[in-house]
N, C-alpha and C positions, 0 to 999 in steps of 0.2 A: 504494500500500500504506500502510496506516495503522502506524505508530510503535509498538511493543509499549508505551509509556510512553504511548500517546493523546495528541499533543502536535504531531506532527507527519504530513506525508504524502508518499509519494516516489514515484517510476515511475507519475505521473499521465495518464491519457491520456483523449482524447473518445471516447466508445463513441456519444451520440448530439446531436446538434448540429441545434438547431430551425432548422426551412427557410419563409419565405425569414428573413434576416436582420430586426431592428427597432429603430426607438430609441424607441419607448415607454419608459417607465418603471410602466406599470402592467400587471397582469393576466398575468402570469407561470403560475399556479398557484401552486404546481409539489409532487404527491406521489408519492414513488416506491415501489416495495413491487414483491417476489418474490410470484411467482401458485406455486399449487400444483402446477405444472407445471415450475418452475425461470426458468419467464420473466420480465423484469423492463415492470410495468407503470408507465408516466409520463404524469400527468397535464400539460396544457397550458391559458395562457389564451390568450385572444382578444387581447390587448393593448390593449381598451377602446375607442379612437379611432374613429370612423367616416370612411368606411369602412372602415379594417382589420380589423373587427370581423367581415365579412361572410364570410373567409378560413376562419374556423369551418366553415362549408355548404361550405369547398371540398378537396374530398378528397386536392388535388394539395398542400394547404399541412398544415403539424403546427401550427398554431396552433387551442385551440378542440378538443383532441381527446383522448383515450386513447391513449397510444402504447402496442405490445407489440414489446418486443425479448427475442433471448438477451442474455446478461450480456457475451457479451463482442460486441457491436453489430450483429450481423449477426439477420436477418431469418427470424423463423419460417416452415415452409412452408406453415400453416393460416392465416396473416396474409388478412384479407378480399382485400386487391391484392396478394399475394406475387407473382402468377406474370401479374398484368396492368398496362399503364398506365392505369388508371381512376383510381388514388388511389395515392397517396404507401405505399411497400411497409409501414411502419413504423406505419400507422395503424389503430386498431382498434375506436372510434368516435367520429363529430366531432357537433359541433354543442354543443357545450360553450362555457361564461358565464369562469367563473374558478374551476376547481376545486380546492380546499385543503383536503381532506380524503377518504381511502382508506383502505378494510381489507378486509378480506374475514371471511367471516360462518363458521359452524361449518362450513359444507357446502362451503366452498373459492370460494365465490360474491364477486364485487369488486364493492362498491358505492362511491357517491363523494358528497361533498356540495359542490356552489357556489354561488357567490355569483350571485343575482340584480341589477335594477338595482336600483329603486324597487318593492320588494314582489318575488316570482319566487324566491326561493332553493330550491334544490331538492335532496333526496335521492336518488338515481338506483342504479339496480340496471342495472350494465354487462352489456349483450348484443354478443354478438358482429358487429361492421356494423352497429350502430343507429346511427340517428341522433337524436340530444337537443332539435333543434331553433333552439336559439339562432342569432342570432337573427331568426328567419322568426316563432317563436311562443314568448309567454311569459306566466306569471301575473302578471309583474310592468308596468310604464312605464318609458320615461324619468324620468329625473330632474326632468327641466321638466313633468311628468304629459302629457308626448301620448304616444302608441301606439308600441310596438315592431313592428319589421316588419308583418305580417298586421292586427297589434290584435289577433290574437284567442290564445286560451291554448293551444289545440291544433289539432291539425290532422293529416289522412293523411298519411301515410308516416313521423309524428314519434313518438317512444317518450317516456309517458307518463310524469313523474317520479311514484314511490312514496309523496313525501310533499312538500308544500310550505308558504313561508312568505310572509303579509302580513300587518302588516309584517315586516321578515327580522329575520333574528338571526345573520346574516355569520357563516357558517359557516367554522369553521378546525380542523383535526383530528375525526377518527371514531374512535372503535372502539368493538367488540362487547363485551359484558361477558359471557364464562364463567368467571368466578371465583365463590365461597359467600361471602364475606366481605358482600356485600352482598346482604342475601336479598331474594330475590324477580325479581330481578335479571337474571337468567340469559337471554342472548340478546337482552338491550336494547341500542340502541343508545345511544350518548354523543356528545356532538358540541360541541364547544368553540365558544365564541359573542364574535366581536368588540364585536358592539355590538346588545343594549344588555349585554353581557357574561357571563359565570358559564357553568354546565353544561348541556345540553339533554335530558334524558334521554328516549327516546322507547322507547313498552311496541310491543313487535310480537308477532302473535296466529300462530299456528302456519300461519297460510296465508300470513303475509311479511308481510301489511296492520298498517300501526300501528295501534294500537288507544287510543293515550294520549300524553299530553306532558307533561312535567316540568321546570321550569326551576328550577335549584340554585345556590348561594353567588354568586347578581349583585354580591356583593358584593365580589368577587376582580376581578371587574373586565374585561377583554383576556384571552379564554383563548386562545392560541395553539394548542395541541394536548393530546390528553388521551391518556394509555396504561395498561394494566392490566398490573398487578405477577401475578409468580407466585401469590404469596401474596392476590392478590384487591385488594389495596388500590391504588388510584389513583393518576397521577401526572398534575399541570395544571403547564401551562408558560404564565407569565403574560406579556402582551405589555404592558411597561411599560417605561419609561427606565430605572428600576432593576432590574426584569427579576425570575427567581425561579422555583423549582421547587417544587411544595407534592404529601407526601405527604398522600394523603385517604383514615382511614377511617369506618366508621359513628360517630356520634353525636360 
């Protein structure tokens, strides 16, 4: 329980504990967010290393995946494996990079954005038991420029990302803008950008497909995450040593 003063936190408990264990230190995700349904959905990474990377494609591991739980840990009954051992009960779809960014759209819809390697980042509209593909197939390379899994960017039985990036723009924080303060605005996406930094704002045309790209204030530098105020106006959380929260409105 969190502290009426915001300060502190008491009767802490694990509602969901990533399987198997790791000591990586990279590729965590991690975003969490309530679905329109009351469930709580958790993004997971891969943990980077090869092979542990490959744990993604495996339905029996949460690394690499979408998790859906109830709020207090236990296992929805619509869950793709609830009622089988085929895949891990808590999973709802793997084949995921490093995802660090979630919202969900006017229609109650959870999209997600992660991190590719070398080119590959990608914007994803969650379906229930898809699989994302990482990494069997990707738009992006290794690091050293050879071929990820396949080499090749798609492939059967893989669910197509919505929108992608090369080179990337390390994706960190999503959300939709339904606010008027910024016209024109209405149902675009936003997407907080590590490197090469500042805002992404992406125009989406009534059938889901982006239609545009906008990249804003590069000059802010590490955006960690971006949220939209009641009142319409913007909030960017800057990933810096000195750190910072910057209200944004027009002009």
């Amino acid at each position: 329980m969190l502290a009426e003063d915001g300060r502190s936190l008491s009767e802490v408990q694990d509602i969901f504990v990533q399987e198997p264990p790791s000591d990586s230190p990279m590729h965590y995700g991690s975003r969490i967010l309530f679905l329109p349904d009351g469930t709580l959905a958790i993004t997971t990474g891969e943990h980077s290393r090869a092979p542990e990377r490959e744990r993604a494609q495996d339905p029996q591991a949460t690394w690499g995946k979408v998790i859906r739980i109830n709020p207090d840990g236990s296992i929805p009954p619509d869950n793709p494996h609830a009622e089988d051992r085929a895949g891990h009960p808590a999973v709802w779809t793997l084949g995921h990079r490093n995802p660090q960014g979630a919202a969900l759209d006017a229609r109650g819809q959870l999209w997600i954005v992660e991190h590719g390697a070398r080119g590959g980042d990608e914007l994803n509209l969650i379906r229930r038991g898809a699989n994302y593909g990482w990494p069997v197939v990707s738009y992006g390379v290794e690091y050293s420029g050879a071929p990820i899994g396949s080499g090749e960017p798609r492939g059967e039985g893989f669910e197509e990302p919505v929108y992608y990036w090369d080179p990337v723009i390390a994706p960190s924080g999503l959300a939709f803008y339904e606010g008027s303060m910024f016209d024109g605005w209405s149902g675009d996406l936003l997407i907080g950008s590590l490197n090469p930094g500042g805002l992404v704002r992406l125009r989406q045309g009534e059938d889901g497909r982006i239609t545009g790209e906008e990249r804003l204030l590069g000059e802010i530098g590490r955006l960690r995450d971006v949220e939209v105020l009641e009142d319409g106006a913007l909030l960017l959380l800057i990933d810096d040593p000195r750190g910072g929260i910057l209200r944004v409105t027009p002009g």
